[in-house]
C-alpha positions, 0 to 999 in steps of 0.5 A: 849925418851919418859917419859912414861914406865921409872922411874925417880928420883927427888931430891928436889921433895917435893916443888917448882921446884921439886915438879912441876917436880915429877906432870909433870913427874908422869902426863907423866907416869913415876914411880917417886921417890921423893927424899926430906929430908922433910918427911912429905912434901914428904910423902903427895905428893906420897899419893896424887899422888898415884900409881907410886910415892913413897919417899926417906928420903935423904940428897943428899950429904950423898952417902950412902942415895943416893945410897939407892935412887937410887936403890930404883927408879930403883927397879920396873918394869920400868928402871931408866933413868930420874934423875932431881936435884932440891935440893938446898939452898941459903945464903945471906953474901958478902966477907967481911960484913959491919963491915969488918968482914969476910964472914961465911966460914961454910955457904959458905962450907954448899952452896957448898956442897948441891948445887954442891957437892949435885949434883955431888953425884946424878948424878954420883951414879944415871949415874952408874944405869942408864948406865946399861939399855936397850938401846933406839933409837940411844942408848940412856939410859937416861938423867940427869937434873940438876938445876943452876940459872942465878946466875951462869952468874949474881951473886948480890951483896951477892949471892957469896956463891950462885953463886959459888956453881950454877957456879960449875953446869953449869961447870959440864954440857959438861964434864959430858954430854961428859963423859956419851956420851960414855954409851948414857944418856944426861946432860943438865942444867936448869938456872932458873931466879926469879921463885914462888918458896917457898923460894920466898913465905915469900917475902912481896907481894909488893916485889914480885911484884917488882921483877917480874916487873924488868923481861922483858918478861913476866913481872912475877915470872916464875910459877913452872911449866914451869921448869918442862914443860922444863924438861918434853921436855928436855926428848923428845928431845935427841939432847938436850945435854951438855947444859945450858938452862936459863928460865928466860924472858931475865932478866939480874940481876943487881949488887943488 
């Protein structure tokens, strides 16, 4: 399937991963809606990119805002068959803190919901669009992205909340890239290691030095726009499906 000629969605498209992914994909001649709940961040990139981009104001666990989304993508000339999930948060807490005290169920229910809850929602309103396209070559009607992290295998010392929800992302990836097989869109997932992400930016230098350093190869942060390289390949090449991809120079995260 070629980029050029559809319209694409990205979740999370305002910063980091996503915003990487909305240039690479407008870049290859996709009309881009940027999916974002930070409007300012949003609207400034669909001015800088111009024609073929615009913005939706979006939490992506509300269904009503994203159906909205994704109608809106799907609303122009070109037809809707590239969906990327890049939104997501983090949080930082064990199974019960130092002082014994219990772990935050609010925040553990808050991770879940955005990240896999979140996804699940995108991916299921956006596959309804998606699945009533003009068929391609082979009948292919489009492909959905999603975004776990080497967290889902190697989860540290405080990531539960995290792995849990980044787990739950990589579970999803062959039961829904076969439930869709039957209307011809494709579900891979990428599990991105230490990337320069803006959540990585309010890190002291020295700290971002040392993790980039503890990656084998190459022994830096992946840069933003490799995720999207990624994703930008993952769209040319139809027999990727139900699997997930780990982008992370062979590191293997230790307990902490």
């Amino acid at each position: 399937m070629q980029i050029a000629g559809t319209a694409a969605l990205v979740t999370g498209g305002a910063s980091g991963l996503g915003e990487a992914t909305v240039r690479r994909l407008h870049h290859g001649g996709s009309t881009v809606t940027i999916v974002d709940r930070d409007e300012g961040r949003a609207k400034a990139l669909a001015a800088e990119l111009g024609r073929g981009t615009s913005y939706a104001i979006t939490d992506v666990t509300d269904p009503d805002q994203v159906q909205a989304a994704v109608a809106q993508a799907a609303s122009g000339d070109a037809p809707l068959r590239i969906t990327v999930n890049c939104a997501g948060i983090g949080w930082i807490g064990r199974v019960i803190n130092r002082d014994n005290s219990p772990h935050d169920f609010g925040a553990f229910s808050k991770v879940v919901e955005i990240n896999l809850i979140g996804t699940f929602n995108v991916m299921r309103l956006a596959a309804s669009v998606m699945a009533s396209t003009d068929p391609l070559e082979d009948d292919e009607r489009g492909v959905i992205v999603n975004t776990a992290s080497v967290a889902a295998f190697d989860g540290q010392i405080g990531q539960l909340a995290y792995s849990a929800s980044k787990g739950g992302v990589v579970g999803m990836t062959l039961p829904a890239a076969r439930d869709l097989s039957a209307v011809g869109i494709r579900v891979v997932t990428i599990a991105p290691g230490t990337f320069d992400t803006p959540m990585m930016a309010g890190l002291p230098e020295p700290q971002r030095q040392a993790l980039g350093a503890a990656i084998p190869f190459p022994k830096r942060l992946g840069r933003p726009d490799e995720y999207a390289g990624l994703v930008a390949h993952i769209v040319e090449n139809s027999v990727l499906n139900g699997e997930v991809i780990r982008l992370d120079g062979a590191i293997r995260m230790p307990p902490k």
